[in-house]
KETI-605201 format. One record per residue (C-alpha): residue in one letter; z, x, y. Coordinates in pm, whole numbers, plus 50000, padded with zeros to 5 digits. Each point is the difference from the previous one (the first is absolute). Layout:
KETI-605201
<site><residu>A</residu><Z>Z</Z><X>X</X><Y>Y</Y></site>
...
//
This chain:
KETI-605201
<site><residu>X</residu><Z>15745</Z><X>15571</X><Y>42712</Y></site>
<site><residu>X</residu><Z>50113</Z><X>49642</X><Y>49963</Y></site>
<site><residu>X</residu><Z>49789</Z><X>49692</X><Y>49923</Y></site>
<site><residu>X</residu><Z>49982</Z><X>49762</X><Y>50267</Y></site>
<site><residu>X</residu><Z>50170</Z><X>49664</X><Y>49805</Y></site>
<site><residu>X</residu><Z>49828</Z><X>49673</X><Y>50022</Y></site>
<site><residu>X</residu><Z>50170</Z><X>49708</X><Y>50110</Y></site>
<site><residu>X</residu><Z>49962</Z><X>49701</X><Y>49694</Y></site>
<site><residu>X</residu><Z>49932</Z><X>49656</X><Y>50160</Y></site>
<site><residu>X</residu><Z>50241</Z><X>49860</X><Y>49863</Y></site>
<site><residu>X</residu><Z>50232</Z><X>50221</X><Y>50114</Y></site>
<site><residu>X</residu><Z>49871</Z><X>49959</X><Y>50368</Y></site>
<site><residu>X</residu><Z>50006</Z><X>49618</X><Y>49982</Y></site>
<site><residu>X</residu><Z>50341</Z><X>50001</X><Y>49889</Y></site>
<site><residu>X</residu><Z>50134</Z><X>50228</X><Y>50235</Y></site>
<site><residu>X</residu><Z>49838</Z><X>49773</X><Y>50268</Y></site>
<site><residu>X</residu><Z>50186</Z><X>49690</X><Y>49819</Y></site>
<site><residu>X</residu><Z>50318</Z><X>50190</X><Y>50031</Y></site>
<site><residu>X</residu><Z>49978</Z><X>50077</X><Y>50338</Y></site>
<site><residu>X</residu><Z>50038</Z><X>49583</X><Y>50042</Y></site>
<site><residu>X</residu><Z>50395</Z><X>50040</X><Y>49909</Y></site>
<site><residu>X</residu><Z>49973</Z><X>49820</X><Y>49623</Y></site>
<site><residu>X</residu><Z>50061</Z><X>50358</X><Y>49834</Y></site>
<site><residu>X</residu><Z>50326</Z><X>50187</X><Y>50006</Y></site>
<site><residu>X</residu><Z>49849</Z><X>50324</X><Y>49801</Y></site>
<site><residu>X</residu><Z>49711</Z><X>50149</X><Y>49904</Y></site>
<site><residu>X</residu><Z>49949</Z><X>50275</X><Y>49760</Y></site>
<site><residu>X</residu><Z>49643</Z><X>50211</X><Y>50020</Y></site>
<site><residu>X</residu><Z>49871</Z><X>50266</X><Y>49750</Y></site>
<site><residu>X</residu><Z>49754</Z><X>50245</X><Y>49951</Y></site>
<site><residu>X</residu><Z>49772</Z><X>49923</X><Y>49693</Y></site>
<site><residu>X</residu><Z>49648</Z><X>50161</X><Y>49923</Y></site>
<site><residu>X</residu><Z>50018</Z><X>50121</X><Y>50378</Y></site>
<site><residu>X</residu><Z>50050</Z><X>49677</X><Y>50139</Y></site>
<site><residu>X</residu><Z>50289</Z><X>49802</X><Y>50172</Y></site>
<site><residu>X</residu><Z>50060</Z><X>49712</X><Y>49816</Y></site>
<site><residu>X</residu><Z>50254</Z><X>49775</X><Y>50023</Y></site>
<site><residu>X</residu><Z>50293</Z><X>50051</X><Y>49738</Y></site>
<site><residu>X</residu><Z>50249</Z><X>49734</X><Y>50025</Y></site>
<site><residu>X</residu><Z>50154</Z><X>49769</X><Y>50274</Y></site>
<site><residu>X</residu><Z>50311</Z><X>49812</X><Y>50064</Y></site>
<site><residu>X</residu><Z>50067</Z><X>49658</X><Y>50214</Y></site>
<site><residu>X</residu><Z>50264</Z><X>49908</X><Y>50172</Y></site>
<site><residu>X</residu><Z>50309</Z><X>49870</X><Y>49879</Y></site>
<site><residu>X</residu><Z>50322</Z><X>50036</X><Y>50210</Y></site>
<site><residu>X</residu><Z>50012</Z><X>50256</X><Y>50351</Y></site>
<site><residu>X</residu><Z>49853</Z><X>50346</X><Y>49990</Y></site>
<site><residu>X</residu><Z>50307</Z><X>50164</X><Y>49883</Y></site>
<site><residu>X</residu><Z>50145</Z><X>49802</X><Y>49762</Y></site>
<site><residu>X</residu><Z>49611</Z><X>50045</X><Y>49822</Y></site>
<site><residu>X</residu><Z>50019</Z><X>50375</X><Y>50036</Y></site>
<site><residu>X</residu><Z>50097</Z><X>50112</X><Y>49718</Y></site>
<site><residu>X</residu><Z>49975</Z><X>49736</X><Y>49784</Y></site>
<site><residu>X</residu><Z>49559</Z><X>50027</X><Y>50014</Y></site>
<site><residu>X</residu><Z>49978</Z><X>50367</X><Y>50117</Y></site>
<site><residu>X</residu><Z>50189</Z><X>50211</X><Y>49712</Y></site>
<site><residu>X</residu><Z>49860</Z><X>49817</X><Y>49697</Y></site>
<site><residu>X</residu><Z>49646</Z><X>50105</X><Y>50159</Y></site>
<site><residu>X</residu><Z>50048</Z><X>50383</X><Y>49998</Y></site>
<site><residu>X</residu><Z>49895</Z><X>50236</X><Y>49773</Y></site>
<site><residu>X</residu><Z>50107</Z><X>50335</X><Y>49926</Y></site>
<site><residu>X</residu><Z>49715</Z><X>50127</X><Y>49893</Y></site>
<site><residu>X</residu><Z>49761</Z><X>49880</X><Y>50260</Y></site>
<site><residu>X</residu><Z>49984</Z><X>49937</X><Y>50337</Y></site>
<site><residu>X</residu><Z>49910</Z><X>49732</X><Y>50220</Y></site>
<site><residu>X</residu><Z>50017</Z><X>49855</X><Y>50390</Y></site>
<site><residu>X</residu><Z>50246</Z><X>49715</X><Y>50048</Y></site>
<site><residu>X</residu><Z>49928</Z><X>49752</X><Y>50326</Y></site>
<site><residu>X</residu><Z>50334</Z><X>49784</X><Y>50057</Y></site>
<site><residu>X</residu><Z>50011</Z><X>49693</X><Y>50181</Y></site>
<site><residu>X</residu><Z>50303</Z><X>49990</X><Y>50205</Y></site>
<site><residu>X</residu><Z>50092</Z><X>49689</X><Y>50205</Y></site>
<site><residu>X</residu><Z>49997</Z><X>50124</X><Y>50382</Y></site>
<site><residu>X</residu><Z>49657</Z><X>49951</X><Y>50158</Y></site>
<site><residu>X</residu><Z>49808</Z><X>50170</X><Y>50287</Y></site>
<site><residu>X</residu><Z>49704</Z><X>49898</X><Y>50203</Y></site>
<site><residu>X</residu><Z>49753</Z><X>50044</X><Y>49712</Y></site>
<site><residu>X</residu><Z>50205</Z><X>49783</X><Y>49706</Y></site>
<site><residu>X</residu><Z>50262</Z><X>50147</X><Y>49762</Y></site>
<site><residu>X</residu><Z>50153</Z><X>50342</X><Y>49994</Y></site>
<site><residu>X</residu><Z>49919</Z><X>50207</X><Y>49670</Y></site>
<site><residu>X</residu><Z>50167</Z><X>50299</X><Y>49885</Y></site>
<site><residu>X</residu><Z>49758</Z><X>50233</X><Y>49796</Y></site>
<site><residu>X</residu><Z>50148</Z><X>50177</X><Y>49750</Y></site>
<site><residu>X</residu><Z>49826</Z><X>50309</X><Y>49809</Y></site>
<site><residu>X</residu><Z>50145</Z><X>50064</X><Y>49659</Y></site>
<site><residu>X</residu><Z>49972</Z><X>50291</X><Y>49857</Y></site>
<site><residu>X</residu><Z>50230</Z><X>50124</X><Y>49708</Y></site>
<site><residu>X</residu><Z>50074</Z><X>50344</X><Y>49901</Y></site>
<site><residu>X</residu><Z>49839</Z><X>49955</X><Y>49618</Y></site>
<site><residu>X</residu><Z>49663</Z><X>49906</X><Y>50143</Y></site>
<site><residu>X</residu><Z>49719</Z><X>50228</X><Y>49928</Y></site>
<site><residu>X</residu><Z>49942</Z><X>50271</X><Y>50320</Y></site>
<site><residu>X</residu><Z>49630</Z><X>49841</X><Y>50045</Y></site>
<site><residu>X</residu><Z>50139</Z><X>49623</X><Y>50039</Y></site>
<site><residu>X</residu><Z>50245</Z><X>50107</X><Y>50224</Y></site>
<site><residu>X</residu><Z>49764</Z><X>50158</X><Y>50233</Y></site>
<site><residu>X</residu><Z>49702</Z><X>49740</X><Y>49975</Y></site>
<site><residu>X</residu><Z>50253</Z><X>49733</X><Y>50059</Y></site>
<site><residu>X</residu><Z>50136</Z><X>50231</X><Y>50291</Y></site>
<site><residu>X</residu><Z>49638</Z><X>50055</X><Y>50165</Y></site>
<site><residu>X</residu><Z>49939</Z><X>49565</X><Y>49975</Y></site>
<site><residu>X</residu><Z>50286</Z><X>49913</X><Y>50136</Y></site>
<site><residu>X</residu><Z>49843</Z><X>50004</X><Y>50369</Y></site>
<site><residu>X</residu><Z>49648</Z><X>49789</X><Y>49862</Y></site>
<site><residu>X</residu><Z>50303</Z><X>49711</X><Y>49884</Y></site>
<site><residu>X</residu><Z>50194</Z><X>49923</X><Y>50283</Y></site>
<site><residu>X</residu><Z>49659</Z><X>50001</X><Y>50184</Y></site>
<site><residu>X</residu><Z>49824</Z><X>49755</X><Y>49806</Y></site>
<site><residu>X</residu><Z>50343</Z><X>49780</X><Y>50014</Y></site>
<site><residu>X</residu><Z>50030</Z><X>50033</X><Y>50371</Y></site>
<site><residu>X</residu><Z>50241</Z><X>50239</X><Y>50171</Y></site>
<site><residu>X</residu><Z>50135</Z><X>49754</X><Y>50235</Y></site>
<site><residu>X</residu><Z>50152</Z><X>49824</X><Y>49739</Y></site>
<site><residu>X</residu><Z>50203</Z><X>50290</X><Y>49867</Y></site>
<site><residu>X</residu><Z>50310</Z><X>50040</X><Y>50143</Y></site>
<site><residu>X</residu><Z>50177</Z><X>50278</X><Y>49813</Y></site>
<site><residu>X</residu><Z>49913</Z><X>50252</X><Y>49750</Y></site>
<site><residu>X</residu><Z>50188</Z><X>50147</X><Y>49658</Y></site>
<site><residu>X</residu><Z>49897</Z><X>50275</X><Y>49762</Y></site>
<site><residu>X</residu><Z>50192</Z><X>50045</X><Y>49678</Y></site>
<site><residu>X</residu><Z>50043</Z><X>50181</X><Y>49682</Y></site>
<site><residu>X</residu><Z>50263</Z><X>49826</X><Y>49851</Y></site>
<site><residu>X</residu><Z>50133</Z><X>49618</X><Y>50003</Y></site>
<site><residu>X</residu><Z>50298</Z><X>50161</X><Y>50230</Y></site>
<site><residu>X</residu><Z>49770</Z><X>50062</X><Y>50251</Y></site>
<site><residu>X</residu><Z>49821</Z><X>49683</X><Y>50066</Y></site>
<site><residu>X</residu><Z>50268</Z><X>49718</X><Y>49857</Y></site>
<site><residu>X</residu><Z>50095</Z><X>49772</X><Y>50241</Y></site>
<site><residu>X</residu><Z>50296</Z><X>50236</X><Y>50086</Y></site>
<site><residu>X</residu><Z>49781</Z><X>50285</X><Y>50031</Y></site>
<site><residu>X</residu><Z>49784</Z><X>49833</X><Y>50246</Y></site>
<site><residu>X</residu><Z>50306</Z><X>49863</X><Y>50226</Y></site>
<site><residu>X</residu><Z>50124</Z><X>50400</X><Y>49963</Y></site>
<site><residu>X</residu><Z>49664</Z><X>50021</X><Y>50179</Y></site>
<site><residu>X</residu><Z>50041</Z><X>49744</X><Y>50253</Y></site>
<site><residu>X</residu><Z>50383</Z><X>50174</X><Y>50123</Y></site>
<site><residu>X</residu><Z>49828</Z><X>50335</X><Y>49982</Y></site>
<site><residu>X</residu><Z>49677</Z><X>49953</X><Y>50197</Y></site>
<site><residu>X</residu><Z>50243</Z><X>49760</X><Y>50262</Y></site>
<site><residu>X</residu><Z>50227</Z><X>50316</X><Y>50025</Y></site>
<site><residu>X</residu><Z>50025</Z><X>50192</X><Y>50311</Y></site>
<site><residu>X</residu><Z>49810</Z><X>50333</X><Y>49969</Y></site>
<site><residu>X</residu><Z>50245</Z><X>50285</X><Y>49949</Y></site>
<site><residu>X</residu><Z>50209</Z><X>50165</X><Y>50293</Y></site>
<site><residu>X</residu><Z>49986</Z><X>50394</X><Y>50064</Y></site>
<site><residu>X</residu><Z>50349</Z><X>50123</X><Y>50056</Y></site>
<site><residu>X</residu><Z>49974</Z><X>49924</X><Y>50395</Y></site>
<site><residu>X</residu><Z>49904</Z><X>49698</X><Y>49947</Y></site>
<site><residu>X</residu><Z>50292</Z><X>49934</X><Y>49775</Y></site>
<site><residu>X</residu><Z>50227</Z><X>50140</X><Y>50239</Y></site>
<site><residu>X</residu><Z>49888</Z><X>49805</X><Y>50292</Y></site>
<site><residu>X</residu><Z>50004</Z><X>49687</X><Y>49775</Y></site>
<site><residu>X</residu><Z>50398</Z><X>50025</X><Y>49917</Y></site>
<site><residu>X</residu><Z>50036</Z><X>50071</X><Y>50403</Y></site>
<site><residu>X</residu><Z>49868</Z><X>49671</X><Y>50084</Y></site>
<site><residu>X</residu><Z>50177</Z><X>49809</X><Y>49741</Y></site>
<site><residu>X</residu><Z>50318</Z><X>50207</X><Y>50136</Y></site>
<site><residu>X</residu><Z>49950</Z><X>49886</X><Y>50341</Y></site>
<site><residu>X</residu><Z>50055</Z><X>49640</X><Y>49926</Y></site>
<site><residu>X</residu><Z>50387</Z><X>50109</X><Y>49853</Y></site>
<site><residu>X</residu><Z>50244</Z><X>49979</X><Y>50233</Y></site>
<site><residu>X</residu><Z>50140</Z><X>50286</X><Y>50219</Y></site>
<site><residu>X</residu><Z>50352</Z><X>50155</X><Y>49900</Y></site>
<site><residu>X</residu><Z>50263</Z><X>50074</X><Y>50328</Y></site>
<site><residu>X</residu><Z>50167</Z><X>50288</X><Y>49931</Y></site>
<site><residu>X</residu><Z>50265</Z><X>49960</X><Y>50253</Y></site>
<site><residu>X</residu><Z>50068</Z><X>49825</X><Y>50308</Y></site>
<site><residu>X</residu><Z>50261</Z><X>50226</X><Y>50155</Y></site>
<site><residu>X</residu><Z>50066</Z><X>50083</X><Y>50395</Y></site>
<site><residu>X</residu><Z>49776</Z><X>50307</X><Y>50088</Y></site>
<site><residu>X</residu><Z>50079</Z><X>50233</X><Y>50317</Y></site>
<site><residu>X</residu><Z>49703</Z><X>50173</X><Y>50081</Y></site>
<site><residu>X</residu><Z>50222</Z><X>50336</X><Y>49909</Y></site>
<site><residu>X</residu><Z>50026</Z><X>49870</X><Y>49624</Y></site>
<site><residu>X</residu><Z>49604</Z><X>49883</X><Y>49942</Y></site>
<site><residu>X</residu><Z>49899</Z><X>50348</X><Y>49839</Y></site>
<site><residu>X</residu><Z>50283</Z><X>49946</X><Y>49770</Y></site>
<site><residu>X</residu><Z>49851</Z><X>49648</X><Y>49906</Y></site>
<site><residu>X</residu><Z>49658</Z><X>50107</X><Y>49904</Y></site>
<site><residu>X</residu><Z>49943</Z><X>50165</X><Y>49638</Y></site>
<site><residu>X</residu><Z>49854</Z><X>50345</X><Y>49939</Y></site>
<site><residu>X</residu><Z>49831</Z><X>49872</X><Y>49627</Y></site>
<site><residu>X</residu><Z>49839</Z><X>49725</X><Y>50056</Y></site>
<site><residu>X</residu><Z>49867</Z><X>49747</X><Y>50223</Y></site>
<site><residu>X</residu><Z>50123</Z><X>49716</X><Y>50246</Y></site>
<site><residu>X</residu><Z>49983</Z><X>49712</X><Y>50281</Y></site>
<site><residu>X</residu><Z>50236</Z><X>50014</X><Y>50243</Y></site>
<site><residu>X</residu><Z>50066</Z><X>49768</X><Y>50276</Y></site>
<site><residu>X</residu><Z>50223</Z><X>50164</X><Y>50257</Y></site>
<site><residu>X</residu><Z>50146</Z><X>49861</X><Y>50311</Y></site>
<site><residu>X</residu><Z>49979</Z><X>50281</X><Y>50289</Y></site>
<site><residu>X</residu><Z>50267</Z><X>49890</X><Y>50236</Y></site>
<site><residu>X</residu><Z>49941</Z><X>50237</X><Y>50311</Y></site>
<site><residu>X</residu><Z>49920</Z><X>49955</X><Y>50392</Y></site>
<site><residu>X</residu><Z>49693</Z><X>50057</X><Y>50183</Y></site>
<site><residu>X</residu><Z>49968</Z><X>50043</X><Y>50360</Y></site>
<site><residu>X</residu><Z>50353</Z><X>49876</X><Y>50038</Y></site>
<site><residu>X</residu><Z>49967</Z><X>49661</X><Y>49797</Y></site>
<site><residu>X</residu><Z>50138</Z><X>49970</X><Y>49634</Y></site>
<site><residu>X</residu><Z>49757</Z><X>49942</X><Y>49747</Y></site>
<site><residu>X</residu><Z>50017</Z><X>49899</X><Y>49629</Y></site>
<site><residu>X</residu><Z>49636</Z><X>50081</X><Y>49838</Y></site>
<site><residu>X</residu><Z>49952</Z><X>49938</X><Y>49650</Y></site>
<site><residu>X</residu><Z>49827</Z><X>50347</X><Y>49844</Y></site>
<site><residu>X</residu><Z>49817</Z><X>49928</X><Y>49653</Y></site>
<site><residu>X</residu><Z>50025</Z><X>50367</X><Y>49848</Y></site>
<site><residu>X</residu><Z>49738</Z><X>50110</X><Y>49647</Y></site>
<site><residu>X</residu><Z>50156</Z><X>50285</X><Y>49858</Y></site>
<site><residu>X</residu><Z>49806</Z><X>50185</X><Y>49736</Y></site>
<site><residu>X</residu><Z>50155</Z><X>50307</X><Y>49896</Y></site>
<site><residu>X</residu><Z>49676</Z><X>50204</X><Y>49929</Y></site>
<site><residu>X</residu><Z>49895</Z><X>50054</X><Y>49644</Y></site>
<site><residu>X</residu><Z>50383</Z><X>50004</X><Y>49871</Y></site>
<site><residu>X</residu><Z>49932</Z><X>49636</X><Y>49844</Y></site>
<site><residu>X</residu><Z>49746</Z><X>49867</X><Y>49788</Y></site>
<site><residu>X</residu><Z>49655</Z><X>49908</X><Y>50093</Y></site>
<site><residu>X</residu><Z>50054</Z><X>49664</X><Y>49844</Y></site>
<site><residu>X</residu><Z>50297</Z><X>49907</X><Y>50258</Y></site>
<site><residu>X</residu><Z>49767</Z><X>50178</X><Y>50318</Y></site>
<site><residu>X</residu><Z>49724</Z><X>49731</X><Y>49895</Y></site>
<site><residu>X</residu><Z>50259</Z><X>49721</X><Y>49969</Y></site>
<site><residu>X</residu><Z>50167</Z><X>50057</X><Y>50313</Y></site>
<site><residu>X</residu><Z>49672</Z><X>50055</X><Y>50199</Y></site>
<site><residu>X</residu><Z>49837</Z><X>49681</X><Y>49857</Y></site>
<site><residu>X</residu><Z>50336</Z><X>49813</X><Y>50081</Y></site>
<site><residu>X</residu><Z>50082</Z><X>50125</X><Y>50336</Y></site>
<site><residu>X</residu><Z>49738</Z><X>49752</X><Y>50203</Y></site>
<site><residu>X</residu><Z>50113</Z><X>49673</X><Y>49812</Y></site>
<site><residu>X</residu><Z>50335</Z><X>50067</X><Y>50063</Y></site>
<site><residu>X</residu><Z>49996</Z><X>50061</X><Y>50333</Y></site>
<site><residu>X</residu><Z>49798</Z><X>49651</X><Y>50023</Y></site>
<site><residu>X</residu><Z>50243</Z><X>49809</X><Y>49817</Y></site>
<site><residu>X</residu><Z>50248</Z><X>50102</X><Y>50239</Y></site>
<site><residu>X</residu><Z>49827</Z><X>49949</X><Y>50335</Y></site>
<site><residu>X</residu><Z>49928</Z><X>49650</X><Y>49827</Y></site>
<site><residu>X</residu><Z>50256</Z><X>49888</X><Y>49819</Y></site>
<site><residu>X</residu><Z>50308</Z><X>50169</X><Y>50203</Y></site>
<site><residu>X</residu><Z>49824</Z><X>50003</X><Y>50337</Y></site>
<site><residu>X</residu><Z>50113</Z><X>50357</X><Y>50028</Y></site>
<site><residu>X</residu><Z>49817</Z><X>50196</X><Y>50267</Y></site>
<site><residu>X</residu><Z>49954</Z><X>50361</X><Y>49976</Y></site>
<site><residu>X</residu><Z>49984</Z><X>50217</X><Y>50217</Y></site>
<site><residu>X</residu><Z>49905</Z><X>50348</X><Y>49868</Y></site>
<site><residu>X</residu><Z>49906</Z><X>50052</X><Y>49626</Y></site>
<site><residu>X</residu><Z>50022</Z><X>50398</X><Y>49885</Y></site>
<site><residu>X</residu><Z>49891</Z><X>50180</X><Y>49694</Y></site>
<site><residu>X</residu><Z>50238</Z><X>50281</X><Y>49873</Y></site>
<site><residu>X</residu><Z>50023</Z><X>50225</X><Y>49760</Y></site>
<site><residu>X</residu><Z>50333</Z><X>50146</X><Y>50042</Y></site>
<site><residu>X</residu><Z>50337</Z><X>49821</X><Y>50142</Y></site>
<site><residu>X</residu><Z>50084</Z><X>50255</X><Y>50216</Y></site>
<site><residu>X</residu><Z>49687</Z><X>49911</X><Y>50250</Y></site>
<site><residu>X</residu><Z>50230</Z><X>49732</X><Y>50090</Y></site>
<site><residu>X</residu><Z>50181</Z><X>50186</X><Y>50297</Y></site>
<site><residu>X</residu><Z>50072</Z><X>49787</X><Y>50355</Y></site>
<site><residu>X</residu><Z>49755</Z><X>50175</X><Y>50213</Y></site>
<site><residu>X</residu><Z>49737</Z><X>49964</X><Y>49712</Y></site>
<site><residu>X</residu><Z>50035</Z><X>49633</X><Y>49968</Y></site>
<site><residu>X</residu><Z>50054</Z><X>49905</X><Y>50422</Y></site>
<site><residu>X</residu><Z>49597</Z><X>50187</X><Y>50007</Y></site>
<site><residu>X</residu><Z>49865</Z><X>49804</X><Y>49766</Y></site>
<site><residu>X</residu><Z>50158</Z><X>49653</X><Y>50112</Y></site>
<site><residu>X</residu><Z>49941</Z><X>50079</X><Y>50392</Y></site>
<site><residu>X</residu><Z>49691</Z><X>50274</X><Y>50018</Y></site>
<site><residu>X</residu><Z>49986</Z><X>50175</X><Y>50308</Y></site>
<site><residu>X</residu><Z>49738</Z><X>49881</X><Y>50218</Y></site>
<site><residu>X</residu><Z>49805</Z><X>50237</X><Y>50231</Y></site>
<site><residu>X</residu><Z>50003</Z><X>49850</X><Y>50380</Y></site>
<site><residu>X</residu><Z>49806</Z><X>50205</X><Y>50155</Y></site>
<site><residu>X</residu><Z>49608</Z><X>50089</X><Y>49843</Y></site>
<site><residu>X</residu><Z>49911</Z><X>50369</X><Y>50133</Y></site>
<site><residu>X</residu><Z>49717</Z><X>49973</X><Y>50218</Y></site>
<site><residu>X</residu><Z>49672</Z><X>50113</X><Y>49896</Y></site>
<site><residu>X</residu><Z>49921</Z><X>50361</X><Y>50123</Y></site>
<site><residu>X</residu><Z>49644</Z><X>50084</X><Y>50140</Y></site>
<site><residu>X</residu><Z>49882</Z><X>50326</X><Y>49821</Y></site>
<site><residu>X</residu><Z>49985</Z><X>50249</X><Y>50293</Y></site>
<site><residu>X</residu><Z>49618</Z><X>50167</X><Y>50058</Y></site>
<site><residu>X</residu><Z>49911</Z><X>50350</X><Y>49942</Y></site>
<site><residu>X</residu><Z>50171</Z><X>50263</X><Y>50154</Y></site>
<site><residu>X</residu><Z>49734</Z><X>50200</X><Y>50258</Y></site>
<site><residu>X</residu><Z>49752</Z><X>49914</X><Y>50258</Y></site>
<site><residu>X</residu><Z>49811</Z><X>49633</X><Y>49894</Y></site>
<site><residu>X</residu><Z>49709</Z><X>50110</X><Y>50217</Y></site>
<site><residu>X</residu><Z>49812</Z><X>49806</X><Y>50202</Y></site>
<site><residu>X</residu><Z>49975</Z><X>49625</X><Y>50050</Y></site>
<site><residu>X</residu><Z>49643</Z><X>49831</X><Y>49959</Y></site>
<site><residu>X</residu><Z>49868</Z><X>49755</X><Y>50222</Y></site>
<site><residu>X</residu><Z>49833</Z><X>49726</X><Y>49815</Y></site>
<site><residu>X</residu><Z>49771</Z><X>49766</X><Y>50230</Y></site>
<site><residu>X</residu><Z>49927</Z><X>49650</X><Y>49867</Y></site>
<site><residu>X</residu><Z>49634</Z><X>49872</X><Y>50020</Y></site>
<site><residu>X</residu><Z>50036</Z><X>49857</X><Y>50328</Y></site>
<site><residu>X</residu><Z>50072</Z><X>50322</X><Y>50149</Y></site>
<site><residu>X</residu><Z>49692</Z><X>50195</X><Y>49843</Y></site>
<site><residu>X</residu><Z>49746</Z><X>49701</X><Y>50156</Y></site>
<site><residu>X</residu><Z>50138</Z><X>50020</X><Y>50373</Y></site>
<site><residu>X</residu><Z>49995</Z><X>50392</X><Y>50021</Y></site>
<site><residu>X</residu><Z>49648</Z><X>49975</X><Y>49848</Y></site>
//
């Protein structure tokens, strides 16, 4: 079981001093079972540029010892602090873990609002002032993506590249299944030239073909997530009106009759009228009279 370490008074004045702002560092050490204060630094020139210079020289590799850093950014309680716990590989195993099982009792007698960040290190590497920043980019770092996440990340930055025409060329309606590919997946933007209830008509027919599972999931996921911003640039920027858009997974849907149903449905003029359920079959017996209340007073 661990002692429970005393506080020196000196060591809680001064921490209360340095809370003011007049101290850059502050080194604190167990001795006899007490935290006492072991060395201190003021400033001299901005937080990083006295890193280094007064942290290092203070650090043993035989002992271990808490660190509180004055750094210049501020929050609504004074100066930021970074605490630091050193603790070096050569240190005896019982050091190590009474320093480990203090740490807590320092940064509250210092004042937890003040501190903003937190290092632990073994070696110089890990808590020099380019082992802290390592910190800073690491713990600023997006958490890591699963692979779906991933994939749906290089989607969205695909979206915003621009779309590739494959060709331009006339189209009879005969020719479209030849147009659309059997491996892998496309926009098309066909005019259907055709007539409809004896006026000519040119309708513009947006057509999604996806040829099953023959291409990769990666281009099914890139052509899905695309498919709605394209057809809003072009509404928008080309003022294109559309009239039908289709989903396909094979050219050869593409025939005349298939594409004049889907561009005019038929409509059904006439609703069938609702049919009463006949009663059932065989004598319904006989009807009952039913008198109101009237009726039962003025034969009474």
């Amino acid at each position: 079981m661990f002692l429970v370490l005393v506080v020196t008074p000196e060591l809680r004045g001064f921490l209360a001093r340095a809370r003011g702002g007049a101290v850059r560092l502050v080194k604190v050490c167990i001795r006899e079972e007490q935290l006492v204060l072991g060395a201190y630094k003021e400033l001299e020139n901005s937080w990083d540029q006295d890193y280094d210079h007064f942290l290092l020289p203070l650090l043993d590799e035989q002992e271990p010892c808490y660190i509180l850093y004055r750094l210049d950014s501020q929050n609504a309680q004074g100066y930021e602090w970074l605490f630091i716990s050193w603790s070096p590989d050569q240190s005896p195993v019982r050091q190590k873990m009474l320093y480990a099982a203090t740490r807590a009792t320092v940064k509250k007698e210092f004042g937890g609002g003040h501190v903003k960040d937190e290092l632990f290190g073994t070696v110089e590497e890990d808590i020099c002032l380019l082992g802290y920043q390592h910190h800073m980019s690491s713990c600023s770092a997006p958490a890591p993506l699963t692979l779906a996440e991933q994939e749906l990340q290089r989607i969205k930055i695909t979206e915003g590249r621009v779309k590739q025409l494959v060709h331009a060329n006339p189209t009879e309606t005969r020719d479209l299944p030849r147009r659309v590919p059997r491996d892998t997946p496309r926009y098309h933007f066909f005019l259907y030239k055709h007539s409809h209830e004896g006026d000519y008509l040119e309708s513009v027919v947006f057509i999604y073909s996806m040829p099953g599972y023959s291409c990769s999931i990666k281009e099914r996921m890139l052509y899905s997530s695309c498919k709605s911003r394209l057809l809003e640039d072009m509404v928008k920027v080309y003022h294109l009106e559309v009239a039908k858009k289709l989903e396909i997974e094979n050219g050869d849907e593409l025939t005349e009759d298939f594409l004049y149903d889907e561009v005019h449905p038929k409509q059904h003029a006439h609703k069938e009228a609702f049919a009463k359920p006949k009663g059932p079959a065989g004598k319904r017996g006989h009807k009952r009279l039913i008198r109101g209340s009237g009726e039962n007073k003025q034969d009474s």
